[in-house]
CHARMM internal coordinates of N, CA and C (Angstrom, degrees):
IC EDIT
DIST 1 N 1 CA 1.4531
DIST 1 CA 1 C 1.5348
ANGL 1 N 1 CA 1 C 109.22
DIST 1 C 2 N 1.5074
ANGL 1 CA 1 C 2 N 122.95
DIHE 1 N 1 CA 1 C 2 N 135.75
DIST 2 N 2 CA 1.3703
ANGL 1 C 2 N 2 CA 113.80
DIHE 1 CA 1 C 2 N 2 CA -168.72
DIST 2 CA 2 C 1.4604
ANGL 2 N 2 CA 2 C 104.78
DIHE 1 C 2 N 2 CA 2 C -110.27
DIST 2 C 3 N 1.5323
ANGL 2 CA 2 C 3 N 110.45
DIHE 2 N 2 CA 2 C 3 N 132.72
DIST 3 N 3 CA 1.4899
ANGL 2 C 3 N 3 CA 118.49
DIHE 2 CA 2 C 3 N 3 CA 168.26
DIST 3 CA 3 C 1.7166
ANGL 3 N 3 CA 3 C 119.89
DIHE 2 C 3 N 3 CA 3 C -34.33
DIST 3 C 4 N 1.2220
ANGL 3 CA 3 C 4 N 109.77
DIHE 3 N 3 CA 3 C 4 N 160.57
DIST 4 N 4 CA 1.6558
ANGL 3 C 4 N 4 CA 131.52
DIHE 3 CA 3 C 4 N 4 CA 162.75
DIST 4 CA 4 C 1.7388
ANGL 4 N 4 CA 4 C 87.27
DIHE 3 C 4 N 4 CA 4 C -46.86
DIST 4 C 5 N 1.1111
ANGL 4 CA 4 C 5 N 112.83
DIHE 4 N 4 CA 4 C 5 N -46.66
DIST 5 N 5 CA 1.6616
ANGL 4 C 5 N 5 CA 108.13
DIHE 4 CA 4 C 5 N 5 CA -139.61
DIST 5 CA 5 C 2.0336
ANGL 5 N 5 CA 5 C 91.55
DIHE 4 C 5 N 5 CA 5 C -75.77
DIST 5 C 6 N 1.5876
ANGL 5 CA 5 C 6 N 99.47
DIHE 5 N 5 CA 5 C 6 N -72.57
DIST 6 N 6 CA 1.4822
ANGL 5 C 6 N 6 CA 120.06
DIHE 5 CA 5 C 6 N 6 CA 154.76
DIST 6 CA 6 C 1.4923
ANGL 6 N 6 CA 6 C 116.19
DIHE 5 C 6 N 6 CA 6 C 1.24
DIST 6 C 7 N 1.5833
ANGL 6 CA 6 C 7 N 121.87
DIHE 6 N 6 CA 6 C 7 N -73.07
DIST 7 N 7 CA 1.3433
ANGL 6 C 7 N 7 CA 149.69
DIHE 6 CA 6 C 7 N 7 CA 165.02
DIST 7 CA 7 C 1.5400
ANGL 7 N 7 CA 7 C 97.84
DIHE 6 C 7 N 7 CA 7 C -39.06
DIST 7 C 8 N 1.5757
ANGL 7 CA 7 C 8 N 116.40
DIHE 7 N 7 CA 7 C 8 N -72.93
DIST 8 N 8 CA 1.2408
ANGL 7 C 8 N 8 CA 107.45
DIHE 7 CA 7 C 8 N 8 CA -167.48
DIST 8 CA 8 C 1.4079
ANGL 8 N 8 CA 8 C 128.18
DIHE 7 C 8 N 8 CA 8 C -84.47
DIST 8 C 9 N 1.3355
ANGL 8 CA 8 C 9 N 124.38
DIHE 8 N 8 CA 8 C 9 N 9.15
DIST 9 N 9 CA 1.3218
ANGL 8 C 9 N 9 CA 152.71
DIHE 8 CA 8 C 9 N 9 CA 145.14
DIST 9 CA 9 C 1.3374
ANGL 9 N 9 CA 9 C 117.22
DIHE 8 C 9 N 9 CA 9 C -53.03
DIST 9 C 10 N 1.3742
ANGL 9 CA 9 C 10 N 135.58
DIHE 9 N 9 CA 9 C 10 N -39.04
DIST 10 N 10 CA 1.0496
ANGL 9 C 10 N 10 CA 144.66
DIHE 9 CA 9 C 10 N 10 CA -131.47
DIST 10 CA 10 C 2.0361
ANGL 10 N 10 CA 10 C 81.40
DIHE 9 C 10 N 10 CA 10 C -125.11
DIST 10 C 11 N 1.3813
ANGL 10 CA 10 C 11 N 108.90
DIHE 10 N 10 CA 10 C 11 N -67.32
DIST 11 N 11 CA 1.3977
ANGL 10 C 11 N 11 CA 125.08
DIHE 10 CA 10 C 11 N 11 CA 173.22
DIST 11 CA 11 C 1.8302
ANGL 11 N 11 CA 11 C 121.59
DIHE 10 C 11 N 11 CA 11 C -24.92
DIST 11 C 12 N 1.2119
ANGL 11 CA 11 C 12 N 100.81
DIHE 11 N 11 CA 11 C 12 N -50.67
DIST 12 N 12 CA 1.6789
ANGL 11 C 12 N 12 CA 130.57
DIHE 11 CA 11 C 12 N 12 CA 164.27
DIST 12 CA 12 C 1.3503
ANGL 12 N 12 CA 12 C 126.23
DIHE 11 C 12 N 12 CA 12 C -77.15
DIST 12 C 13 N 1.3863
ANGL 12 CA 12 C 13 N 116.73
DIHE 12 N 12 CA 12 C 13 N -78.70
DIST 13 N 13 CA 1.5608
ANGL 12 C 13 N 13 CA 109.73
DIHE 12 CA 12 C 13 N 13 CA 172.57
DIST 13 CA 13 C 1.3280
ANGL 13 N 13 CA 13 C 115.84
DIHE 12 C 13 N 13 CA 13 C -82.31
DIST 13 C 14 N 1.3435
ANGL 13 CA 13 C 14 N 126.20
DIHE 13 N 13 CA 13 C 14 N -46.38
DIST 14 N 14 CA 1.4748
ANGL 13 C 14 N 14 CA 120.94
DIHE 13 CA 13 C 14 N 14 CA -169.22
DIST 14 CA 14 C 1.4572
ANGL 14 N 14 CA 14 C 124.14
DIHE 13 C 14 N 14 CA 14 C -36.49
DIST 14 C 15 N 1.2472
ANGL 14 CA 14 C 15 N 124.81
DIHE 14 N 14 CA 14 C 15 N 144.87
DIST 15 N 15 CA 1.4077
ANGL 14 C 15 N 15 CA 141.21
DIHE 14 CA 14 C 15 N 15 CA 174.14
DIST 15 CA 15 C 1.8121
ANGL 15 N 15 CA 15 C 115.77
DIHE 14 C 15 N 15 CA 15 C -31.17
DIST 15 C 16 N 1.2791
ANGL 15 CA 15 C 16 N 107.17
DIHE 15 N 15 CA 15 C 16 N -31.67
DIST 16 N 16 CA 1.4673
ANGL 15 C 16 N 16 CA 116.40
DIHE 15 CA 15 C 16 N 16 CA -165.97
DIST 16 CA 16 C 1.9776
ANGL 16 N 16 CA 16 C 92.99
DIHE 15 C 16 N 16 CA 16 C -114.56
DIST 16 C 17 N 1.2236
ANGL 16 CA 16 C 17 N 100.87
DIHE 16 N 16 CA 16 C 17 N 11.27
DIST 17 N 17 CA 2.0215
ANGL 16 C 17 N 17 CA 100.47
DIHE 16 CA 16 C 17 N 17 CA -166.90
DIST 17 CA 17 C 1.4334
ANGL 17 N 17 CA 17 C 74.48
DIHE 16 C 17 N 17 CA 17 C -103.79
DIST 17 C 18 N 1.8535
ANGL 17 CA 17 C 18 N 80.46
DIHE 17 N 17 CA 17 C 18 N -164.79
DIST 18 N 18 CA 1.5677
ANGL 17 C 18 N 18 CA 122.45
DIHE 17 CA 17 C 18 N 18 CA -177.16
DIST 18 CA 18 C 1.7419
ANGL 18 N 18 CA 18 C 108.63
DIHE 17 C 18 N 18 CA 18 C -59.79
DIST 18 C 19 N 1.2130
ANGL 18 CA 18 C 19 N 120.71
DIHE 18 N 18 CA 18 C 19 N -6.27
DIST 19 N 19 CA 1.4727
ANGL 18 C 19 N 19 CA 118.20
DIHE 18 CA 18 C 19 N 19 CA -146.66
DIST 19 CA 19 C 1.6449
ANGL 19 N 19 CA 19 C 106.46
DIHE 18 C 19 N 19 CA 19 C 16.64
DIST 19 C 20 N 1.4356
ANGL 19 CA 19 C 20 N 122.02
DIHE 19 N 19 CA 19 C 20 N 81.65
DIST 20 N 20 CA 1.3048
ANGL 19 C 20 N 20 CA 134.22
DIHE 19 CA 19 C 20 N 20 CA 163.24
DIST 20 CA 20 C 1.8043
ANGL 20 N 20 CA 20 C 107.03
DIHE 19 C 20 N 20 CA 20 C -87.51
DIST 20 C 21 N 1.7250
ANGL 20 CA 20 C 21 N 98.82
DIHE 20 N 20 CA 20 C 21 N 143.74
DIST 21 N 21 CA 1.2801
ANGL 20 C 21 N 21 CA 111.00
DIHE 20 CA 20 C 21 N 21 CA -172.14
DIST 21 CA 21 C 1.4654
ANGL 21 N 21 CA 21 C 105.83
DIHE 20 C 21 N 21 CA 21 C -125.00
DIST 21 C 22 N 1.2713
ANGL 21 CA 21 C 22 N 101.74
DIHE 21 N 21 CA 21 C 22 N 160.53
DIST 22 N 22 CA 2.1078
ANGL 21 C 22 N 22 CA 87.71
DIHE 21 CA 21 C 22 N 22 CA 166.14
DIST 22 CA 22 C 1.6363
ANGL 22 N 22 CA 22 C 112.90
DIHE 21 C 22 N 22 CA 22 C 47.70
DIST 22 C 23 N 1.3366
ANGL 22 CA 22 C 23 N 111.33
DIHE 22 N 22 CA 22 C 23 N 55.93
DIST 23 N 23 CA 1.6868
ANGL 22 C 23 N 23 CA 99.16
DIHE 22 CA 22 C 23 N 23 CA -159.69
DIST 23 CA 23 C 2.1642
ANGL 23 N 23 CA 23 C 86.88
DIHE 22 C 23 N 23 CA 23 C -113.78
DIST 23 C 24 N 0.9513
ANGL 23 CA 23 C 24 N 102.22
DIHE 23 N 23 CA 23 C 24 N 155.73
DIST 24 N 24 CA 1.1732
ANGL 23 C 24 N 24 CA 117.92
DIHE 23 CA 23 C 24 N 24 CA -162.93
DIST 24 CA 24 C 1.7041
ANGL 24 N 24 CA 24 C 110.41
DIHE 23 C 24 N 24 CA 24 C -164.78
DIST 24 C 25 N 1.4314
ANGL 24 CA 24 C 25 N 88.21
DIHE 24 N 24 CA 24 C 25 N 127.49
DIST 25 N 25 CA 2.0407
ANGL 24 C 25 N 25 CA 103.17
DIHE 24 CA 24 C 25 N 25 CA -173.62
DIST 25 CA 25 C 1.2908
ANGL 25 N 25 CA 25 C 112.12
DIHE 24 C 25 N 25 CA 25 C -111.10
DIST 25 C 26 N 1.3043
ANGL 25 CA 25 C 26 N 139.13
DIHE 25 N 25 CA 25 C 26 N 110.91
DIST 26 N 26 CA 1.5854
ANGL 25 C 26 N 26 CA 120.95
DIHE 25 CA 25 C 26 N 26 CA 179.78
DIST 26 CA 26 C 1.5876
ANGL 26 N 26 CA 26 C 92.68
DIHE 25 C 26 N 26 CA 26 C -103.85
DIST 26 C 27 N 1.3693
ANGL 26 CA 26 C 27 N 121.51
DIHE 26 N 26 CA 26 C 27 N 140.00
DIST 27 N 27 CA 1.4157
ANGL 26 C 27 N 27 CA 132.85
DIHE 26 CA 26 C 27 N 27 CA 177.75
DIST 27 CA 27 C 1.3498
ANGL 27 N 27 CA 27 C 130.20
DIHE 26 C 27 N 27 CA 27 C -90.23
DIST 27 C 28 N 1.9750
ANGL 27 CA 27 C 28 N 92.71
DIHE 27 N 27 CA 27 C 28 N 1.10
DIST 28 N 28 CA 1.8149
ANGL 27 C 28 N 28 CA 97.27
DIHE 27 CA 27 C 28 N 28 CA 179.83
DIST 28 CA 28 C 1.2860
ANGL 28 N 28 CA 28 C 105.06
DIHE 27 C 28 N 28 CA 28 C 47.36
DIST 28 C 29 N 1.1007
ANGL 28 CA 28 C 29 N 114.83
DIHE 28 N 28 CA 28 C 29 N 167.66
DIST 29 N 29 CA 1.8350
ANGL 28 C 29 N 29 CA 154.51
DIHE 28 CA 28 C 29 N 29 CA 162.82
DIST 29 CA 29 C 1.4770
ANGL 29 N 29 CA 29 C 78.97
DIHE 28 C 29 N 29 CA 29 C 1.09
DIST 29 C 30 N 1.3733
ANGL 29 CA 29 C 30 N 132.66
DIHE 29 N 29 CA 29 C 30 N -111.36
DIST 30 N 30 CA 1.2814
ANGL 29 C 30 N 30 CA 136.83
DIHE 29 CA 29 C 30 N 30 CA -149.67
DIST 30 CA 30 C 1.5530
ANGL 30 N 30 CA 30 C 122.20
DIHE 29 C 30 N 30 CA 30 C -58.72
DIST 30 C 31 N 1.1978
ANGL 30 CA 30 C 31 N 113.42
DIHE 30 N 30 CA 30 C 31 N 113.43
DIST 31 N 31 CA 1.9015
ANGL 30 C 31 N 31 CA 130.41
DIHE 30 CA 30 C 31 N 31 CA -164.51
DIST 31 CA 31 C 1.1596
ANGL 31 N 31 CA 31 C 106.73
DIHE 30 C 31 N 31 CA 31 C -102.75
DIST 31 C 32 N 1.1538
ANGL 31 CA 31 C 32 N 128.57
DIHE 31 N 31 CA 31 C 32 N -25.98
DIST 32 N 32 CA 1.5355
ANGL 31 C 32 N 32 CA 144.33
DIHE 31 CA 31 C 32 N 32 CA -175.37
DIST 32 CA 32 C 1.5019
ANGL 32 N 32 CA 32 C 112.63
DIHE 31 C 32 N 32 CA 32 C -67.55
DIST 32 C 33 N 1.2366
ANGL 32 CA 32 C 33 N 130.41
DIHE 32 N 32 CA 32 C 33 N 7.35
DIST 33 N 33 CA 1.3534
ANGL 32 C 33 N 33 CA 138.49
DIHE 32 CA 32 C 33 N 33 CA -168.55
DIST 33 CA 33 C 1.8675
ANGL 33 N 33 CA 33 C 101.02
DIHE 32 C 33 N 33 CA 33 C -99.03
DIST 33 C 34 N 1.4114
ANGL 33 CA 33 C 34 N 110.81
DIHE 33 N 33 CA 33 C 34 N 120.05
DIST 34 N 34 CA 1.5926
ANGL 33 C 34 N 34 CA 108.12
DIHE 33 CA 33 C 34 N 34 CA 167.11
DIST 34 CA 34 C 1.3506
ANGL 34 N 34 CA 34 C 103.98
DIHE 33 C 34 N 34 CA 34 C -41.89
DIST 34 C 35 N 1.3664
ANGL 34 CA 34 C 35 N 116.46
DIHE 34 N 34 CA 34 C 35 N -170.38
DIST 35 N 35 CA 1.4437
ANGL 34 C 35 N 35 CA 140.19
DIHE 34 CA 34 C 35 N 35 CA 149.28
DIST 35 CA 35 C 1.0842
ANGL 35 N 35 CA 35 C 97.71
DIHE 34 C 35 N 35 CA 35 C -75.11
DIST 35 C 36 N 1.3485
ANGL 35 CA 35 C 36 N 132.50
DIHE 35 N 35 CA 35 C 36 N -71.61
DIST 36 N 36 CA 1.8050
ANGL 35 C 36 N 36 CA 141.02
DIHE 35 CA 35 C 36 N 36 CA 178.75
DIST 36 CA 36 C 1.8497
ANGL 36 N 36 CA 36 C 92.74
DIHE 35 C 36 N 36 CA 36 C -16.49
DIST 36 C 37 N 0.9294
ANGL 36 CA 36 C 37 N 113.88
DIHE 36 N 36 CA 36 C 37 N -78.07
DIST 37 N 37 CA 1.7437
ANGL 36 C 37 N 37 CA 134.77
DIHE 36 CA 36 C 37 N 37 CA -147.70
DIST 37 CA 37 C 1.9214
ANGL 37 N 37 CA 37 C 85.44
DIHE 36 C 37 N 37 CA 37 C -58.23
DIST 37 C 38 N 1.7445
ANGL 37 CA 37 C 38 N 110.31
DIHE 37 N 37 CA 37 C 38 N -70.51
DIST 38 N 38 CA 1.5154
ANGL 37 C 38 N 38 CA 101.89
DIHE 37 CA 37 C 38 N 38 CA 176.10
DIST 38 CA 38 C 1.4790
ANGL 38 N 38 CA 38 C 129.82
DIHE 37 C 38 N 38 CA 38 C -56.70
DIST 38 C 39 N 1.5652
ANGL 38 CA 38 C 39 N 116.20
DIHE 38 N 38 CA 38 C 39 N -9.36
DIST 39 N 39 CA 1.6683
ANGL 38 C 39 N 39 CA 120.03
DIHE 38 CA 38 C 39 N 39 CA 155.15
DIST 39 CA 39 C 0.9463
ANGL 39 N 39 CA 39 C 129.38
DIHE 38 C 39 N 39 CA 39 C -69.39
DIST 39 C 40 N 1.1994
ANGL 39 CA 39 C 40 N 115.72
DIHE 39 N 39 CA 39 C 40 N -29.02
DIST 40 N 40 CA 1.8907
ANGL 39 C 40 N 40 CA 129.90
DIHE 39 CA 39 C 40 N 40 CA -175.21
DIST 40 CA 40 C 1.7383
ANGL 40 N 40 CA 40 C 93.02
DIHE 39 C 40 N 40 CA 40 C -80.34
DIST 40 C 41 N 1.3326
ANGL 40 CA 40 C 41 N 99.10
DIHE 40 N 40 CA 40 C 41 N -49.63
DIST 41 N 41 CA 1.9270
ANGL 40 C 41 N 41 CA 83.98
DIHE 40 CA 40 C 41 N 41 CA -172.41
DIST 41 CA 41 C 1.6516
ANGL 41 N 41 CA 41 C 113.83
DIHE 40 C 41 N 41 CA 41 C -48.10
DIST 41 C 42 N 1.8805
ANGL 41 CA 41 C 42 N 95.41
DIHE 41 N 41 CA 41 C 42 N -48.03
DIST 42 N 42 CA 1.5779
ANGL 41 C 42 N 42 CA 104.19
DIHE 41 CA 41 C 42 N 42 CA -144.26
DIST 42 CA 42 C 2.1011
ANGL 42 N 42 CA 42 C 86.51
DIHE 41 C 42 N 42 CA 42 C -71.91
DIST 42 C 43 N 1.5399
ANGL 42 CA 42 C 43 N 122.65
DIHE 42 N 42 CA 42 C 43 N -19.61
DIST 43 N 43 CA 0.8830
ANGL 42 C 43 N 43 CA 114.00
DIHE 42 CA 42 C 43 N 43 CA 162.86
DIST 43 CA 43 C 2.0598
ANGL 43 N 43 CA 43 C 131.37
DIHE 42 C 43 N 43 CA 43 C -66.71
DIST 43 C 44 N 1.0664
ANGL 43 CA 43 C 44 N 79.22
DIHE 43 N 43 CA 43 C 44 N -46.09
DIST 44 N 44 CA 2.2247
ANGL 43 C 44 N 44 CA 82.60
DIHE 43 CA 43 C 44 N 44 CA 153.48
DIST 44 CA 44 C 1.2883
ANGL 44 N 44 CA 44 C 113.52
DIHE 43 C 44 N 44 CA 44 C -58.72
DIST 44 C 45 N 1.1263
ANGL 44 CA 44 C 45 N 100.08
DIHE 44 N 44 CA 44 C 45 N -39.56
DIST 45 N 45 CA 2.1703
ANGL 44 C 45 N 45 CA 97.95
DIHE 44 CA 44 C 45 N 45 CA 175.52
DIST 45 CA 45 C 1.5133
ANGL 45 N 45 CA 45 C 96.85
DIHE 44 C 45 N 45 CA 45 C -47.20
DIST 45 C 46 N 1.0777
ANGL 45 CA 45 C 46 N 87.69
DIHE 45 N 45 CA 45 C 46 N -87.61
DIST 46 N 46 CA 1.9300
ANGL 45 C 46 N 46 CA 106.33
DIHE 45 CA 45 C 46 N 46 CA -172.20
DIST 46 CA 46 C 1.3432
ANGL 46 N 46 CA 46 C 103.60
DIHE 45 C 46 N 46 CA 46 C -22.86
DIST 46 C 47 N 1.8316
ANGL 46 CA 46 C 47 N 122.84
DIHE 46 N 46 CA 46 C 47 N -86.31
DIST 47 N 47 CA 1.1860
ANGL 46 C 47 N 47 CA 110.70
DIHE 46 CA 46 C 47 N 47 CA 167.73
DIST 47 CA 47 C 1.2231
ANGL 47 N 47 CA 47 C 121.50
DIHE 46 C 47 N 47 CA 47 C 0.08
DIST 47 C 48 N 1.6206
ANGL 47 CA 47 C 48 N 113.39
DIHE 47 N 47 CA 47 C 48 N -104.41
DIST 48 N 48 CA 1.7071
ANGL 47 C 48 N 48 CA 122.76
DIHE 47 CA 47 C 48 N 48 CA -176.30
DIST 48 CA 48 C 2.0095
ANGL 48 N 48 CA 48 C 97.81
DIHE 47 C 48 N 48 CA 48 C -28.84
DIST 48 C 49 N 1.0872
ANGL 48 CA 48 C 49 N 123.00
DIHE 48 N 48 CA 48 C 49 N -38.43
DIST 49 N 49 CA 1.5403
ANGL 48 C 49 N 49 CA 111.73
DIHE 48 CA 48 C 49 N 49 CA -165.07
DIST 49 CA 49 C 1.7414
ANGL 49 N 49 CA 49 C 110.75
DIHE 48 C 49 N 49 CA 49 C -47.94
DIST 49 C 50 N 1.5014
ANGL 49 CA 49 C 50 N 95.18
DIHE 49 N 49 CA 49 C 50 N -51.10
DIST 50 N 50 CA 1.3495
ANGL 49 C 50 N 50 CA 133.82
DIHE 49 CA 49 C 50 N 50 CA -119.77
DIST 50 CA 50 C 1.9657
ANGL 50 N 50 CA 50 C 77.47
DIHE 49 C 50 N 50 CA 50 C -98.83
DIST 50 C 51 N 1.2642
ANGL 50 CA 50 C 51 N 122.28
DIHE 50 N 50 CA 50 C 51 N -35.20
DIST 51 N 51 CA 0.9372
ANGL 50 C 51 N 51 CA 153.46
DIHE 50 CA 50 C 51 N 51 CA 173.67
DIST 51 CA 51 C 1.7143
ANGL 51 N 51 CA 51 C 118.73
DIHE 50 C 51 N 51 CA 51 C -61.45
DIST 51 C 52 N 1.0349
ANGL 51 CA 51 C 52 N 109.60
DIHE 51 N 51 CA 51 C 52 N -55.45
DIST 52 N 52 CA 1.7195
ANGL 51 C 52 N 52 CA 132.71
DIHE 51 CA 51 C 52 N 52 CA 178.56
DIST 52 CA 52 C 1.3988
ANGL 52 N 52 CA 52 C 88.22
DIHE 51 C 52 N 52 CA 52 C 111.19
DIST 52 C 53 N 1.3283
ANGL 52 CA 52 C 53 N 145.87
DIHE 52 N 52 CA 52 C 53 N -43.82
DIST 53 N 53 CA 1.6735
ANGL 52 C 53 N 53 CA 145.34
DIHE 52 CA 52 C 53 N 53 CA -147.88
DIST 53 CA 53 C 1.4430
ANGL 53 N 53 CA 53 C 103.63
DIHE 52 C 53 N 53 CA 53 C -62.08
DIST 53 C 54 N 1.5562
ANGL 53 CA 53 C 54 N 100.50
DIHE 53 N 53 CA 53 C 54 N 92.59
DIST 54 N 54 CA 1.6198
ANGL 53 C 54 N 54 CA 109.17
DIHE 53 CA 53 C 54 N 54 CA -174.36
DIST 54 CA 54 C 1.7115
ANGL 54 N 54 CA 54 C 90.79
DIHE 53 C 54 N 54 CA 54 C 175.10
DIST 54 C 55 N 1.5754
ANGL 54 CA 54 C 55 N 116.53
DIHE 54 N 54 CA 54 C 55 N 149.58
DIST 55 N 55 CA 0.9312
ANGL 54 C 55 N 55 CA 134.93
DIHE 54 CA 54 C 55 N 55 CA 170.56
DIST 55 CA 55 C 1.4508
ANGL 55 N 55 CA 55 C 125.45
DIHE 54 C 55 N 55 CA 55 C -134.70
DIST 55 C 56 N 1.3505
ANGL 55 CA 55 C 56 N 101.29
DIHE 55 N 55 CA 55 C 56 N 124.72
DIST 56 N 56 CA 1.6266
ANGL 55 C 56 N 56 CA 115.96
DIHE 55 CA 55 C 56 N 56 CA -168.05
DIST 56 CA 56 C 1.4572
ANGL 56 N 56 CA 56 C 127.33
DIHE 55 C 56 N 56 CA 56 C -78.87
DIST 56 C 57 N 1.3959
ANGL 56 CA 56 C 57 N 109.96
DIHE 56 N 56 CA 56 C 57 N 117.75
DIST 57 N 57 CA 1.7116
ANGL 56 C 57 N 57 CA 119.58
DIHE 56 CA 56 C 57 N 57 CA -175.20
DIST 57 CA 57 C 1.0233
ANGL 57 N 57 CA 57 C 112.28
DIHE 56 C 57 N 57 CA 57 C -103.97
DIST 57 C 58 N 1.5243
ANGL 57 CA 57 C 58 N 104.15
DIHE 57 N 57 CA 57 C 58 N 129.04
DIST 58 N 58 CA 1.5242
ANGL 57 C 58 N 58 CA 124.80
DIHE 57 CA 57 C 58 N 58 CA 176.08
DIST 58 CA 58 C 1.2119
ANGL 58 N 58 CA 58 C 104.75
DIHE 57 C 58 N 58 CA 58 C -91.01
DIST 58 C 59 N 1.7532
ANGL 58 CA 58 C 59 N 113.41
DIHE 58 N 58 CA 58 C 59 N 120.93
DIST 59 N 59 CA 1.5662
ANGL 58 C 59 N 59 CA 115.92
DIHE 58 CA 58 C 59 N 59 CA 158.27
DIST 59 CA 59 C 1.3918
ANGL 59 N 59 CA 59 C 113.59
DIHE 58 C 59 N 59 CA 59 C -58.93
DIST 59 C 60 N 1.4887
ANGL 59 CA 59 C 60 N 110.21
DIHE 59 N 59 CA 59 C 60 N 144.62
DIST 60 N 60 CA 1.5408
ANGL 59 C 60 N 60 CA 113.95
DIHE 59 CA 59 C 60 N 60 CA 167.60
DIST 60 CA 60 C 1.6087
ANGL 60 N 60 CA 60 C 108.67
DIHE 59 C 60 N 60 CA 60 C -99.51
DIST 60 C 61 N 1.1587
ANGL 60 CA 60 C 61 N 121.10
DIHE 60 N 60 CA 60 C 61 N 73.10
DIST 61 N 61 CA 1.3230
ANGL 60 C 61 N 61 CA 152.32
DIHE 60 CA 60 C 61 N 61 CA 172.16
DIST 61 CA 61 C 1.4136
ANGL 61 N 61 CA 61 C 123.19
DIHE 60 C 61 N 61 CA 61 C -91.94
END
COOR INIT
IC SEED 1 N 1 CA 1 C
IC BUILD
C-alpha cells in the first residue's frame, strides 16, 4: 500500500506525473503538519488540476 508521501512523489516527478522540477512547499504559520497531512493536500491539488476544478486569477499588475 503506498503512502500520502509515495502517491505524491509519483504525482510530481514520476514518468506518468507532472514531471515537476525545482518544486518547493512553504507551510506558512502552521509547522505542525506531518509530511503525510502536506501529501494528501499537495495530492488534492493535483486532483482538482488534473480535474480542471480550479479557477484562474489574474494579478492586477
Amino acid at each position: 500500500m503506498s503512502t500520502q508521501t509515495d502517491i505524491a512523489k509519483r504525482r510530481l516527478f514520476g514518468d506518468d506525473g507532472l514531471h515537476a522540477s525545482n518544486f518547493k512547499l512553504f507551510p506558512g504559520t502552521s509547522r505542525e503538519k506531518t509530511p503525510q497531512q502536506i501529501a494528501e493536500q499537495v495530492n488534492k491539488i493535483v486532483t482538482q488540476l488534473e480535474e480542471g476544478d480550479f479557477e484562474e486569477v489574474q494579478s492586477e499588475d
